[in-house]
KOLDREN-570331 format. One line per 3 residues: their letters; for each residue x, y negated, z of C-alpha. Coordinates in Angstrom, 3 decimals, always signed. Example, Ala and Ser with C-alpha at 12.3 -4.5 7.8 and 13.67 -1.06 7.14 Angstrom:
// residues 2
AS) +12.300:+4.500:+7.800  +13.670:+1.060:+7.140
***
This chain:
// residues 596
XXX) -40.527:-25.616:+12.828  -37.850:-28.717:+12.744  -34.469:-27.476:+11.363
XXX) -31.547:-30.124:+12.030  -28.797:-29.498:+9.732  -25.716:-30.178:+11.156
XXX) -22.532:-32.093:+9.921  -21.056:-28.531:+9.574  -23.754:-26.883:+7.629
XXX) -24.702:-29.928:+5.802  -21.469:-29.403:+3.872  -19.871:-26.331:+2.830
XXX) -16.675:-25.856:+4.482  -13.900:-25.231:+2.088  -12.557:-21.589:+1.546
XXX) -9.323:-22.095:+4.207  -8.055:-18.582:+2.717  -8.261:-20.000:-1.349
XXX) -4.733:-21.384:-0.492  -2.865:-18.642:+0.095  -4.417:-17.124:-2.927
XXX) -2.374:-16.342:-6.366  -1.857:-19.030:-9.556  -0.936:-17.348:-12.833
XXX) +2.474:-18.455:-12.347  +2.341:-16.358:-8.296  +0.290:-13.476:-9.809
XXX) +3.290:-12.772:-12.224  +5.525:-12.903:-9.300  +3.851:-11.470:-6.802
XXX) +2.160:-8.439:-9.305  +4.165:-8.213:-12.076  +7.879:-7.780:-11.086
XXX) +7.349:-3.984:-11.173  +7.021:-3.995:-14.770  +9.465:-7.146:-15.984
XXX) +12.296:-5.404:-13.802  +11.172:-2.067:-15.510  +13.202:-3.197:-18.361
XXX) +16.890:-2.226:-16.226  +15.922:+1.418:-16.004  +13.000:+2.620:-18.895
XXX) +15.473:+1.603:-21.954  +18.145:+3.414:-19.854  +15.747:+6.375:-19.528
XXX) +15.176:+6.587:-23.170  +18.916:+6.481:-23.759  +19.265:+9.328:-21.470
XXX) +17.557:+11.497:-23.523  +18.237:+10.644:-26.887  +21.400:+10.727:-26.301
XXX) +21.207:+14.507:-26.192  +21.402:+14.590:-29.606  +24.361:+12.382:-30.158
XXX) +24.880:+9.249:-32.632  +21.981:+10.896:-34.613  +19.506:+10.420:-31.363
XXX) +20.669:+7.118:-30.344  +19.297:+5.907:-33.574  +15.700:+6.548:-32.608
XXX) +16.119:+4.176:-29.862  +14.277:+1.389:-31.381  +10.936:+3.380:-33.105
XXX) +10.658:+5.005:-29.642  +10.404:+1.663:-27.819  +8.239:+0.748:-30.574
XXX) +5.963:+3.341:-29.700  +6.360:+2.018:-26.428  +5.061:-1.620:-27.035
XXX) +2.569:-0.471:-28.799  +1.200:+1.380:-26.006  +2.070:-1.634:-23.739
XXX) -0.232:-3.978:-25.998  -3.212:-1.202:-25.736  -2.787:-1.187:-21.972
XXX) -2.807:-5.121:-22.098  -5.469:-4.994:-23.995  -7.059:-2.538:-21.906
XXX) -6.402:-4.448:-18.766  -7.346:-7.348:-19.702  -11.147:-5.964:-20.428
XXX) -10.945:-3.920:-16.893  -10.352:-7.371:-14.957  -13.333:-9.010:-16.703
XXX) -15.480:-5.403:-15.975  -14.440:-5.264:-12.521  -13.677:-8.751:-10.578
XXX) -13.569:-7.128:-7.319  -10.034:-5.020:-7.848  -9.028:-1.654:-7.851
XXX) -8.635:-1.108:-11.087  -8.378:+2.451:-12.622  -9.718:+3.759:-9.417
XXX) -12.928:+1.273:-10.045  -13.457:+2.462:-13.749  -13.406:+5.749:-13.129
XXX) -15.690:+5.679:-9.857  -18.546:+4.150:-12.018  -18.009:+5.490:-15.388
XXX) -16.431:+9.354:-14.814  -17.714:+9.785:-11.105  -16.703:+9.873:-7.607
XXX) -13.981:+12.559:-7.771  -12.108:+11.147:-10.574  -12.051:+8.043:-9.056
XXX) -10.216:+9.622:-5.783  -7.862:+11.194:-8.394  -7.620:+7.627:-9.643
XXX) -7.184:+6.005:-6.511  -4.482:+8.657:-4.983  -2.461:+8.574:-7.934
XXX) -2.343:+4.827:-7.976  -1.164:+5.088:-4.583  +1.334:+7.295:-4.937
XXX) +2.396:+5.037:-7.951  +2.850:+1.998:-5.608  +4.635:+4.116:-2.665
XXX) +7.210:+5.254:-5.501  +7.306:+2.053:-6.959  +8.823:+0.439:-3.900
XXX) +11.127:+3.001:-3.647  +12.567:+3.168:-7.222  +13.356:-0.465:-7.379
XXX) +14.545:-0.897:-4.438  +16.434:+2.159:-5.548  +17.415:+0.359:-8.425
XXX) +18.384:-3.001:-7.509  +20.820:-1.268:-5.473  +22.166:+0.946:-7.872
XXX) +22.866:-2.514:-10.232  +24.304:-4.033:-6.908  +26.816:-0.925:-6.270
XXX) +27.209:-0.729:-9.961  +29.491:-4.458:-9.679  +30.487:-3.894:-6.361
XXX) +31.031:-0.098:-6.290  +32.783:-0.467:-2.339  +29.054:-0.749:-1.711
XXX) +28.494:+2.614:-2.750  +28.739:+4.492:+0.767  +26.017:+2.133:+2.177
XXX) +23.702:+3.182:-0.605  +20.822:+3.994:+1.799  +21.385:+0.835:+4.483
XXX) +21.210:-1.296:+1.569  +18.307:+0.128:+0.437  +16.415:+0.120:+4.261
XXX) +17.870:-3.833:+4.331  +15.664:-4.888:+1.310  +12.811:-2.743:+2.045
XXX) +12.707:-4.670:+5.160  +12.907:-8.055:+3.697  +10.343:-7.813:+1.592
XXX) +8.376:-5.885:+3.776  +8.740:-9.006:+6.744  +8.021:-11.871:+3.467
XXX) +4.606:-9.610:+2.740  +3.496:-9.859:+6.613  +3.397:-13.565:+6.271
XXX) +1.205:-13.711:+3.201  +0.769:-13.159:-0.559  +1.106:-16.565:-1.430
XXX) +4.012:-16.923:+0.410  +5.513:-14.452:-1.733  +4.553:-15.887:-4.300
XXX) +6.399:-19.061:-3.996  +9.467:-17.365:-2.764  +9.558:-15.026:-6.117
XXX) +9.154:-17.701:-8.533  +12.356:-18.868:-8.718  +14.279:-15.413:-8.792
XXX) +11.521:-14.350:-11.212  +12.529:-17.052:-13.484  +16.151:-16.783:-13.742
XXX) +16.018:-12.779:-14.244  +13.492:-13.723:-17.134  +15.940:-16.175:-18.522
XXX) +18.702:-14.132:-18.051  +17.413:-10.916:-19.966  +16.217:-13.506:-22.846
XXX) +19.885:-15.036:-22.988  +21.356:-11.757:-23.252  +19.033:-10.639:-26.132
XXX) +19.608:-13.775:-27.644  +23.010:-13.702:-27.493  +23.600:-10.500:-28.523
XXX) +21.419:-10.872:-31.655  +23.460:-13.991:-32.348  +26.543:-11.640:-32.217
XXX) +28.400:-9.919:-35.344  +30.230:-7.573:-32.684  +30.432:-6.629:-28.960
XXX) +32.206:-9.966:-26.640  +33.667:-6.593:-25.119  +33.731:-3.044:-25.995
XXX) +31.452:-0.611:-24.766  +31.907:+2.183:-27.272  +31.527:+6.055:-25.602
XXX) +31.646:+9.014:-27.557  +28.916:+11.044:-27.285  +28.500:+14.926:-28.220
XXX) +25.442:+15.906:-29.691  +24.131:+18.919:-27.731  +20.721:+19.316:-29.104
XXX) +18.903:+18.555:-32.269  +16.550:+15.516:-32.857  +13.101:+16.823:-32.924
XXX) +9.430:+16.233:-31.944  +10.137:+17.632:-28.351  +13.245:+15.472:-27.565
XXX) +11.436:+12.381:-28.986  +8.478:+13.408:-26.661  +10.167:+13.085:-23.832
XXX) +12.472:+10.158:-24.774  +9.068:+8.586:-24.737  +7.465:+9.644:-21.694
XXX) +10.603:+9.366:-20.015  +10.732:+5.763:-21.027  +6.886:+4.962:-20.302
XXX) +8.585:+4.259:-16.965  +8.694:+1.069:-18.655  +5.335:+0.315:-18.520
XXX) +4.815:+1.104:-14.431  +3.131:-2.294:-12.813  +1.088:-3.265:-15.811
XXX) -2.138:-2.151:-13.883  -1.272:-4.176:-10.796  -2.549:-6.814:-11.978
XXX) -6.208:-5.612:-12.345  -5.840:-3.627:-8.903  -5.562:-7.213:-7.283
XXX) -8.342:-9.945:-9.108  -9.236:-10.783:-5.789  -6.060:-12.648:-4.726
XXX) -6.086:-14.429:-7.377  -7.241:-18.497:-7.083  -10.800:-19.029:-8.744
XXX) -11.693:-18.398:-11.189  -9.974:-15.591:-10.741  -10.936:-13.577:-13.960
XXX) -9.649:-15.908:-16.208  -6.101:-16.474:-14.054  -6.289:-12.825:-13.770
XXX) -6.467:-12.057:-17.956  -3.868:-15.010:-18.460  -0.997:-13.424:-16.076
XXX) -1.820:-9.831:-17.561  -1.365:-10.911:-21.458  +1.930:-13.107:-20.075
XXX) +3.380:-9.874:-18.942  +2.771:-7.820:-21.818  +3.976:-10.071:-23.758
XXX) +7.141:-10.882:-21.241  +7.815:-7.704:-21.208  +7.317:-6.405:-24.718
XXX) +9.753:-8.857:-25.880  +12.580:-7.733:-23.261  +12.250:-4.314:-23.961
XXX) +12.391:-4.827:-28.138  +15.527:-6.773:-27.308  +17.244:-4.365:-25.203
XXX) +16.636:-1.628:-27.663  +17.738:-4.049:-30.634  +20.719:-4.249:-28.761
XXX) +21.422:-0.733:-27.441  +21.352:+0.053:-31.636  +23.343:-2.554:-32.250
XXX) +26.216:-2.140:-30.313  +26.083:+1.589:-30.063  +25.613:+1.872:-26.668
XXX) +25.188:+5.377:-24.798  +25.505:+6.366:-21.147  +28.237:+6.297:-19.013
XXX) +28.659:+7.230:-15.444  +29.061:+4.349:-12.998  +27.543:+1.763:-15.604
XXX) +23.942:+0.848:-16.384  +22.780:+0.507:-19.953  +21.648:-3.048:-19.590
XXX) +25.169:-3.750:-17.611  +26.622:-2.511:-21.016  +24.369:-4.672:-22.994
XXX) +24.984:-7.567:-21.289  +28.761:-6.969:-21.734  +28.186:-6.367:-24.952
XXX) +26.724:-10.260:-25.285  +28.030:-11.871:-22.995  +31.313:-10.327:-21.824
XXX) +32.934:-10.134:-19.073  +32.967:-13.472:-17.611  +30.440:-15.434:-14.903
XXX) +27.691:-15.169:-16.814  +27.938:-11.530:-16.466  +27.792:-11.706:-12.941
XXX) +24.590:-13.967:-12.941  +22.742:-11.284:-14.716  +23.792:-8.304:-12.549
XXX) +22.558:-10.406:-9.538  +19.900:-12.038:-11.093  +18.241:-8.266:-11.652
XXX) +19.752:-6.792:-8.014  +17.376:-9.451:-6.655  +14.363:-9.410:-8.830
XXX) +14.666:-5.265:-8.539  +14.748:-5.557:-4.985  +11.677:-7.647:-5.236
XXX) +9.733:-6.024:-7.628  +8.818:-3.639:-5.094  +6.129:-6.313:-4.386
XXX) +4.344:-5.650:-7.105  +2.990:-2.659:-4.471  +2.502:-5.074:-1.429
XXX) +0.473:-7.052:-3.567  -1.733:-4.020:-4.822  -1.655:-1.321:-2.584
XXX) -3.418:-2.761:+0.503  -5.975:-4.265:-1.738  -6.721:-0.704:-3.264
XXX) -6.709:+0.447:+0.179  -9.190:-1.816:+1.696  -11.694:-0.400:-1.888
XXX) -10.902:+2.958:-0.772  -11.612:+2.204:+3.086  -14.911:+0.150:+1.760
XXX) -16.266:+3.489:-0.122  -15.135:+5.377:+3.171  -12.556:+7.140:+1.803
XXX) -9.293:+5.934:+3.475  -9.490:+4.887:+7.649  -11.485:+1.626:+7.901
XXX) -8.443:-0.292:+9.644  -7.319:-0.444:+5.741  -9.915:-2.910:+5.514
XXX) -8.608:-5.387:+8.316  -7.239:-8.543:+7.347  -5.296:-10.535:+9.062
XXX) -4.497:-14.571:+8.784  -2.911:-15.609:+5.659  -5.185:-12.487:+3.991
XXX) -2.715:-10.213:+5.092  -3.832:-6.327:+5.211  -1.277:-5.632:+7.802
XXX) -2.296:-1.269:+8.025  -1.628:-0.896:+4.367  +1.717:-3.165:+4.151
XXX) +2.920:-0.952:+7.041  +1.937:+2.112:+5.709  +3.472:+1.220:+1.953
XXX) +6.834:+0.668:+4.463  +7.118:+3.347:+5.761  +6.435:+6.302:+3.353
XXX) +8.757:+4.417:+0.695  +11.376:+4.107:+3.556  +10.737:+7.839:+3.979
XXX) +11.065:+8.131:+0.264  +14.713:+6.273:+0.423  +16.258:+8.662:+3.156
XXX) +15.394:+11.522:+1.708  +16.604:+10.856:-1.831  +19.606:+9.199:-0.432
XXX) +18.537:+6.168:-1.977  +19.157:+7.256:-5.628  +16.940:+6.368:-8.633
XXX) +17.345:+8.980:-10.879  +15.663:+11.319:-8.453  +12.621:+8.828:-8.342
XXX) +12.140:+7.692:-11.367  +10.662:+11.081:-13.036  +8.548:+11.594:-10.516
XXX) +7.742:+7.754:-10.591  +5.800:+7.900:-14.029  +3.516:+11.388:-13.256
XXX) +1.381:+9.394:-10.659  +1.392:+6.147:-12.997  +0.051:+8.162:-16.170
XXX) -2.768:+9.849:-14.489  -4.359:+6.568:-13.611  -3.580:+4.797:-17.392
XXX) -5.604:+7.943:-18.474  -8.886:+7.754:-16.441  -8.755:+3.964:-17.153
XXX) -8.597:+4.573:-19.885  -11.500:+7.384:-20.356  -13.362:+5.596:-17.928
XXX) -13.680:+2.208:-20.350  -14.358:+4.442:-23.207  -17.228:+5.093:-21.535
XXX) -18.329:+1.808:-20.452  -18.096:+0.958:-24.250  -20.135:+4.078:-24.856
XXX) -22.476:+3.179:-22.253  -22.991:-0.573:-22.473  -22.443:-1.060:-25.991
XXX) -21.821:-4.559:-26.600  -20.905:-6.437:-29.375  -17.815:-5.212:-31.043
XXX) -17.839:-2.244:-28.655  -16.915:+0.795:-31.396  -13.256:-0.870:-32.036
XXX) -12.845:-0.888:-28.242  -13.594:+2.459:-27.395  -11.335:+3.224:-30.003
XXX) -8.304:+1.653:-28.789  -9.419:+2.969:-25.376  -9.721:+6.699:-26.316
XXX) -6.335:+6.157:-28.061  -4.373:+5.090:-25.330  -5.696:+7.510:-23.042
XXX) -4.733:+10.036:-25.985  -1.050:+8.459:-25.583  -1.266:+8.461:-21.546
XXX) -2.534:+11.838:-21.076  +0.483:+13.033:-23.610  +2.504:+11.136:-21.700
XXX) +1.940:+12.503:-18.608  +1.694:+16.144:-19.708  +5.117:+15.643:-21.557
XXX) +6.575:+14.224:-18.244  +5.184:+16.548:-15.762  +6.262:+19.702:-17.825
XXX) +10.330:+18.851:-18.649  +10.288:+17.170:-14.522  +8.201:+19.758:-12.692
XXX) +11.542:+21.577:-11.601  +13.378:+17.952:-10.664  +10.628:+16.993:-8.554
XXX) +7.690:+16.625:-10.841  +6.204:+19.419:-8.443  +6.423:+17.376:-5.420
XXX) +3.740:+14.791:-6.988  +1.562:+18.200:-8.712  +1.479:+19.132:-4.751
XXX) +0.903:+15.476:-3.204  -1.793:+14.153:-5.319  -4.300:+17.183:-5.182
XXX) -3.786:+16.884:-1.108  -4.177:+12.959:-0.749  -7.649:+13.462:-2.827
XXX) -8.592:+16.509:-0.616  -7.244:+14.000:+2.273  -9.568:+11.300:+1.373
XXX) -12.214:+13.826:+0.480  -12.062:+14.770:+4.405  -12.140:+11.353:+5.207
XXX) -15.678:+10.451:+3.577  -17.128:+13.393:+5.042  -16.261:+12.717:+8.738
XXX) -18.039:+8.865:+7.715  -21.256:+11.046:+6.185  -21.156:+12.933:+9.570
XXX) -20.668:+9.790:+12.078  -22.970:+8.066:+9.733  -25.317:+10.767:+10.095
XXX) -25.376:+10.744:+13.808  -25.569:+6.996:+13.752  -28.829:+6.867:+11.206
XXX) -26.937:+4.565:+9.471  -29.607:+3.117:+6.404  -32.609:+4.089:+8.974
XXX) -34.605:+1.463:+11.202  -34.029:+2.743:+14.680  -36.827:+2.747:+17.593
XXX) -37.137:-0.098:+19.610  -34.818:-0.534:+22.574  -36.105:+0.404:+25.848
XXX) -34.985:-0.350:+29.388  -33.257:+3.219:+31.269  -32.725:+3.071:+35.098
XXX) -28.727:+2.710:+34.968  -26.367:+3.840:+37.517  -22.617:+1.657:+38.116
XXX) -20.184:+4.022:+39.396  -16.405:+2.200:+40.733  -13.555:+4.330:+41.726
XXX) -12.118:+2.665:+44.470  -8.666:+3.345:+46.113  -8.495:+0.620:+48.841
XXX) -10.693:-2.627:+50.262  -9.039:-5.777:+48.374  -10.034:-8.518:+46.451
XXX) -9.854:-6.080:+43.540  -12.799:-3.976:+44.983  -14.746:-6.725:+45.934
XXX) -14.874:-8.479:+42.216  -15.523:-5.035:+41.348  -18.352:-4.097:+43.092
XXX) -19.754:-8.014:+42.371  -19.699:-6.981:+38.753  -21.057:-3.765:+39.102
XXX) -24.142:-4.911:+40.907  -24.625:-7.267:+38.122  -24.772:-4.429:+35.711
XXX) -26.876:-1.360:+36.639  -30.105:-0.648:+39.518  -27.452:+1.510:+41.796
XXX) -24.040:+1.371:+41.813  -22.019:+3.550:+44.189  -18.067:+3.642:+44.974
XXX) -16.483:+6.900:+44.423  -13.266:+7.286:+46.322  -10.857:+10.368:+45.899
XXX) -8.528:+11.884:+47.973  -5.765:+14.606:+47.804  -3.704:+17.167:+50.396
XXX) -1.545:+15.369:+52.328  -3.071:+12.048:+52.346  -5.156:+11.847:+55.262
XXX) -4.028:+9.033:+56.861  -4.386:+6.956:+53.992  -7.730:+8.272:+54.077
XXX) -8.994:+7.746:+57.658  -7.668:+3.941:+56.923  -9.523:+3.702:+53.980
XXX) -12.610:+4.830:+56.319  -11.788:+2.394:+58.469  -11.625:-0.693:+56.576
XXX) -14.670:+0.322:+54.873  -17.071:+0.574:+57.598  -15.681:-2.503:+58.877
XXX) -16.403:-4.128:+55.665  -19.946:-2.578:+54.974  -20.266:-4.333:+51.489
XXX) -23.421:-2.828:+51.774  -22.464:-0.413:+48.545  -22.978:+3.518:+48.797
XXX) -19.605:+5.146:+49.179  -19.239:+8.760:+47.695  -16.118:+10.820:+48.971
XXX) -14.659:+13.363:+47.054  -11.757:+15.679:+48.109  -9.440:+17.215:+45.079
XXX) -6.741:+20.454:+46.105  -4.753:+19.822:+42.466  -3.948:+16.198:+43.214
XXX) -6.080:+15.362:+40.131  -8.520:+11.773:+39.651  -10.517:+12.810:+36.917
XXX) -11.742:+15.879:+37.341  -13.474:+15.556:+40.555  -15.263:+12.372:+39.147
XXX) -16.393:+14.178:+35.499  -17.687:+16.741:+37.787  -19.722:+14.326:+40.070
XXX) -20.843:+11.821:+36.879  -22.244:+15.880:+35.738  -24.887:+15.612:+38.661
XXX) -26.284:+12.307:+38.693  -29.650:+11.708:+37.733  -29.810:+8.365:+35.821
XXX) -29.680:+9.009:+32.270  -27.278:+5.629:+31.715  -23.938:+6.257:+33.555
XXX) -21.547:+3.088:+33.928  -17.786:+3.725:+34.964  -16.493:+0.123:+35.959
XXX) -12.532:+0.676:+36.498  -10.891:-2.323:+37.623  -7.150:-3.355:+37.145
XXX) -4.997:-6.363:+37.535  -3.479:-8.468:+34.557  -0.242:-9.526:+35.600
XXX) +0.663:-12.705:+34.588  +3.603:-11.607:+32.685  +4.247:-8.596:+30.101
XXX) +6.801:-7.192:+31.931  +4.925:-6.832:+34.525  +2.800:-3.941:+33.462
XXX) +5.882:-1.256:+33.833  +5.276:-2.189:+37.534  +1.422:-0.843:+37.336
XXX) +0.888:+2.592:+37.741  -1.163:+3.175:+34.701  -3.909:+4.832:+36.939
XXX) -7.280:+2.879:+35.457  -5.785:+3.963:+31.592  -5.366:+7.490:+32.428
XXX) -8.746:+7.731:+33.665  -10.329:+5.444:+31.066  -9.002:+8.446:+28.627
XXX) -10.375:+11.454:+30.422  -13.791:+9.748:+31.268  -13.942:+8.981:+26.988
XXX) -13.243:+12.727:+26.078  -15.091:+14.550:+28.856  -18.312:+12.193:+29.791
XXX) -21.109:+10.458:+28.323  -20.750:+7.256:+30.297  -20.261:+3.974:+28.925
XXX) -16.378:+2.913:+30.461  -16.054:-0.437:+31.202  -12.326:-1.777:+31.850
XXX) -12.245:-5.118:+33.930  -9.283:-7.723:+34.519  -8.051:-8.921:+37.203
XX) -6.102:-11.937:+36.087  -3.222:-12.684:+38.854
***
């Protein structure tokens, strides 16, 4: 045998889809403006609480967001070995599928989707709130504003990652800068460009509980440092290596912004106030009151707003894992041009849109429940790597499982600590959802097994055989229509006879029908059947019932206009049929056009 290799084959054609793949650079911001724009609400949430217990709380700002970091460089760390372990994505969900088995990986999985659905809504949430925060005429559009930048970066998404990518850049940069000058500056400063002094009254004592949840309540911080490892494969090749680069540039990023904020919230003595973020106090703190003020309000309304796609860059490639193990609907695994998973983009809009309306579009109602979902997956990551170490045991693997097992010590704390002081301000609402979106997905894989089943999917299946086939076309009058029709149909099966129904109070139309039939003769069997109820489908299931070929074609022919708008003008007859025949026969329906 003489193979000919083509020009085509000869050469390997170049991957058309590496191009709208990720650079370090895009994959920090495209994945990582989640956590970077963390830093304008998790100091705040650490404020919140410590400031409970006055001037004397306050003061514990800094070794709780030490505490922080440190758990920022473990999950860094962490992440870093779960991208090399797992190149194909998904992240916690992946590690705890192989290493702690197929239920916690669903419980892995669901609460790293409700993590991304939340995540979209908080900072969109957020970038608001700054916005209305300098413009506070804003504030009765809250939720409009919010729905307006859900939809912008929902439409950028739809035309492709890397898009995104090179439209975040830029905006990623500057709110970078911005939150560096303002550390910087304030550092630089012997007292506040303007004052920002509130009193506060110390209403509780400072003790292990209070710093507890100071600390869980700022792990909010440290939402989005997983996306990264969710989504290896839209990163360029090698994408590893890009992969581990953009994850250690964001801890780092972002445990220098949040060491800075909290150097400054000490510094200046800065404590809640109503109408004011913390970092808009900072920053007036360093910078005053002038332009450059301004540039950093914007500069994080627009990189909040963004940040939300951190989750359009991760969620519909978790999705299309989840669909792949047959756990989520298999149209999570489509992919449009510019690798675009359109399903899981859409769905991501809409349940964070959902999310908006029904919190009125205001953070503080999200953010608790934001960091619940977020912990449970840092701990079976976690666990599921101190396995791997335990497992695989390579070289230097005892100090890894280690600093594994520790942070999922810290997460699990975390997310107890969180889910206990929040369970009556919503914390419940993510107890309920994430048992029901694994039972959900649990569902899912068994109505695959069952299909699966019935399709003896993994088995060799007999070899085909020929079955005398039977091509059965409703007809409703002698056209062109009918004629193609009945051409096709006599192409397709060994008999093929048109079925023609009638109803009370038609009999005219019927006795012409007769008429131009016989004169006709296409030389086709014509079966008549008479219906009282007025109905098409029910005489015909009842007729396909009592034929005797054991392969039944339905041929239904309609016309394609020419136009879209043309279809309100068809009556809708051959889809209404096509629907009964599917649910109430075993015939194979076949749909022709009719191109105008």
């Amino acid at each position: 045998m003489t193979i000919v290799k083509t020009p085509a084959a000869a050469e390997e054609p170049p991957d058309t889809g590496e191009r709208h793949r990720l650079s370090v650079a895009g994959g920090l911001a495209v994945l990582s403006l989640d956590a970077m724009a963390s830093v304008a609400y998790g100091p705040e949430a650490i404020v919140l609480v410590l400031a409970l217990a006055g001037g004397a709380g306050l003061g514990f700002t800094i070794p709780v967001t030490l505490a922080i970091a440190g758990l920022l460089v473990v999950l860094t760390v962490s992440y870093r070995q779960v991208i090399a372990a797992f190149p194909e994505g998904g992240g916690a969900y992946g590690v705890a599928t192989k290493h702690l088995g197929r239920r916690a990986g669903l419980v892995a999985g669901a609460s790293l989707v409700i993590d991304y659905v939340l995540n979209v809504a908080v900072s969109v949430a957020a970038g608001v709130a700054a916005l209305t925060s300098a413009f506070p005429e804003l504030l009765p559009y809250t939720v409009w504003l919010c729905l307006g930048v859900l939809a912008l970066v929902t439409g950028v998404n739809l035309k492709g990652v890397a898009y995104s990518a090179r439209a975040f850049i830029g905006p990623t940069v500057v709110y970078v800068a911005a939150i560096l000058l303002v550390v910087v500056a304030g550092l630089f400063r012997s007292e506040p460009a303007v004052s920002v002094g509130h009193q506060v009254a110390g209403l509780q004592t400072v003790g292990v509980l209070l710093l507890l949840k100071a600390f869980a309540n700022g792990c909010a911080a440290l939402t989005g440092v997983e996306a990264i490892a969710n989504a290896v494969p839209s990163f360029k090749r090698p994408r590893v290596r890009r992969a581990q680069r953009a994850e250690v540039a964001l801890g780092a990023l972002l445990a220098v912004m949040l060491l800075g904020i909290a150097a400054l919230i000490e510094k200046f003595a800065i404590a809640p106030a109503d109408g004011v973020t913390v970092l808009a106090q900072v920053t007036l703190a360093s910078l005053g009151d002038g332009p450059l003020f301004y540039l950093v309000q914007f500069a994080t309304v627009v990189l909040l707003g963004l940040a939300a796609n951190t989750s359009f860059g991760g969620l519909p490639v978790l999705a299309r894992l989840l669909a792949r193990d047959n756990n989520l609907p298999h149209l999570f695994a489509l992919r449009a041009d510019r690798q675009v998973h359109r399903y899981g983009i859409a769905f991501l809009a809409v349940t964070s849109g959902l999310l908006l309306v029904a919190s009125r579009g205001e953070m503080n109602l999200l953010v608790p429940l934001f960091a619940i979902g977020v912990f449970v997956g840092f701990t079976l990551s976690q666990a599921g790597m101190v396995r791997h170490w335990l497992t695989d045991r390579p070289a230097g693997w005892r100090w890894r499982a280690v600093l594994n097992g520790f942070g999922a010590l810290l997460t699990f704390m975390a997310a107890i600590v969180v889910t206990v002081t929040k369970f009556g301000e919503g914390g419940w609402l993510i107890a309920v959802a994430l048992p029901l979106l694994v039972a959900a997905m649990e569902w899912v894989n068994r109505q695959y097994a069952r299909i699966g089943r019935r399709l003896e999917i993994g088995r060799t299946p007999m070899p085909p055989k020929p079955r005398r086939s039977l091509v059965v076309v409703p007809v409703q009058t002698v056209t062109r229509l009918t004629r193609e029709a009945l051409s096709a149909a006599l192409s397709l099966g060994d008999r093929v006879v048109a079925v023609n129904v009638t109803h009370p109070g038609e009999e005219r139309q019927a006795r012409a029908f007769a008429e131009d039939w016989d004169r006709w003769d296409p030389g086709v069997e014509l079966v008549r059947l008479f219906d009282a109820h007025r109905r098409l489908d029910r005489p015909l299931l009842t007729y396909l019932r009592g034929v005797p070929e054991p392969h039944v074609f339905v041929l239904i022919a309609e016309v394609e206009p020419e136009h879209a708008w043309q279809r309100m003008l068809q009556n809708q007859r051959g889809a209404v049929l096509a629907r009964a025949l599917r649910r109430g026969a075993d015939a194979v329906v076949c749909r022709m056009r009719f191109r105008v």
